[in-house]
C-alpha positions in Angstrom: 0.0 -7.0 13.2 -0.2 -9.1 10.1 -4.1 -9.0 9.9 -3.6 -5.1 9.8 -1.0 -4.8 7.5 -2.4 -7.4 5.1 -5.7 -5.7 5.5 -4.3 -2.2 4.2 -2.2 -3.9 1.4 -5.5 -5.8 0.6 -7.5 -2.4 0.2 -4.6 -0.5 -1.4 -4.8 -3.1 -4.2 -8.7 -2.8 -4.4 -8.7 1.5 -4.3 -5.6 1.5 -6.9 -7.6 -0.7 -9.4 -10.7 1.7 -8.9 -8.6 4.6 -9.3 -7.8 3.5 -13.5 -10.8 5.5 -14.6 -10.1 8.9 -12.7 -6.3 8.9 -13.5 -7.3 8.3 -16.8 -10.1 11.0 -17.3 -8.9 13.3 -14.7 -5.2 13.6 -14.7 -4.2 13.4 -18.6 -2.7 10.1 -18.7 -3.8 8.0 -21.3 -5.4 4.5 -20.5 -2.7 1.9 -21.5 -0.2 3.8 -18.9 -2.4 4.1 -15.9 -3.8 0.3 -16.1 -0.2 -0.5 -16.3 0.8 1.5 -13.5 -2.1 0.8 -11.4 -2.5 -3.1 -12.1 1.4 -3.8 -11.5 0.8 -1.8 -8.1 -1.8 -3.8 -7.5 -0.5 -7.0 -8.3 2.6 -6.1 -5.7 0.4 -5.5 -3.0 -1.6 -8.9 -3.5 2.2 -10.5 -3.5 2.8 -8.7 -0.2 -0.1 -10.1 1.4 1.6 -13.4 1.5 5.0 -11.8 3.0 3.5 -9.9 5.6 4.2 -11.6 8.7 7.6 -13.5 8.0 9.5 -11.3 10.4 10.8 -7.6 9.8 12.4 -8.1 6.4 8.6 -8.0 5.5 7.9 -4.5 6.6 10.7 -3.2 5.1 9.7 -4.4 2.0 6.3 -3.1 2.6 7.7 0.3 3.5 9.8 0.3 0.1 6.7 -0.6 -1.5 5.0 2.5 0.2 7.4 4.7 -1.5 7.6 3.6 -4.6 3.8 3.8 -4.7 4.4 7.6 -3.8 6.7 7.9 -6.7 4.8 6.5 -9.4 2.8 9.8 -8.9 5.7 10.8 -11.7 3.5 8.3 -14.4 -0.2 8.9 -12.8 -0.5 11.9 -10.6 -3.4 10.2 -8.7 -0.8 8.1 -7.1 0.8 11.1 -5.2 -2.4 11.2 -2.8 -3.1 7.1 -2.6 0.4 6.7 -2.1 0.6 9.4 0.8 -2.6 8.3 2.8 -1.8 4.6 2.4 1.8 5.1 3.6 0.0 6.6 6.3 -2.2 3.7 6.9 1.1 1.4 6.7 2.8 3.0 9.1 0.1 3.6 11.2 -0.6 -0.3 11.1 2.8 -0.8 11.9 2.7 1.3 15.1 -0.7 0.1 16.2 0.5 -3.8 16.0 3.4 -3.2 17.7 1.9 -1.7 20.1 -0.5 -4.2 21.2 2.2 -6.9 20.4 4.0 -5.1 23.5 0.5 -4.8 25.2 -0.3 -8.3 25.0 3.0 -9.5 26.4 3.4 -7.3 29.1 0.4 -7.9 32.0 -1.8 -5.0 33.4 
């Protein structure tokens, strides 16, 4: 589960980065507030790599993180549909891991 999880934190850091230059030309933010909002999410996600994996306090923390990415849609709208499909991807990497967790422990 941890490769999975780090893997979407890893690529949510990397899209949010990319997404600077369409927040700021697309949604009417100007530049200072969507490299701010953008880098610090990106930033928290690279933290979270290194937590992911410590037991379930880390996906909590990961699932908070989910949600505030969602709500920093308030500041830069684009962050209303990353937020959404990588909570999507979180949760889905949660269910997938713990699934084959329980797959692996349990013989055919």
């Amino acid at each position: 589960m941890k490769r999975l999880l780090t893997t979407v934190l890893s690529m949510e850091a990397v899209v949010v980065l990319l997404a600077i230059v369409p927040a700021k030309t697309l949604g009417h933010v100007n530049a200072g507030t969507a490299a701010a909002v953008c880098g610090v999410i990106a930033v928290i996600a690279i933290a979270l790599c290194g937590y992911v994996g410590r037991g379930r306090g880390a996906l909590w923390v990961g699932s908070v993180f989910q949600a505030l990415v969602i709500a920093s849609g308030v500041l830069v709208a684009a962050m209303y549909v990353l937020g959404a499909i990588f909570a999507a991807l979180w949760f889905t990497g949660i269910w997938l891991g713990r699934k084959w967790e329980r797959d692996a422990v349990t013989p055919a």
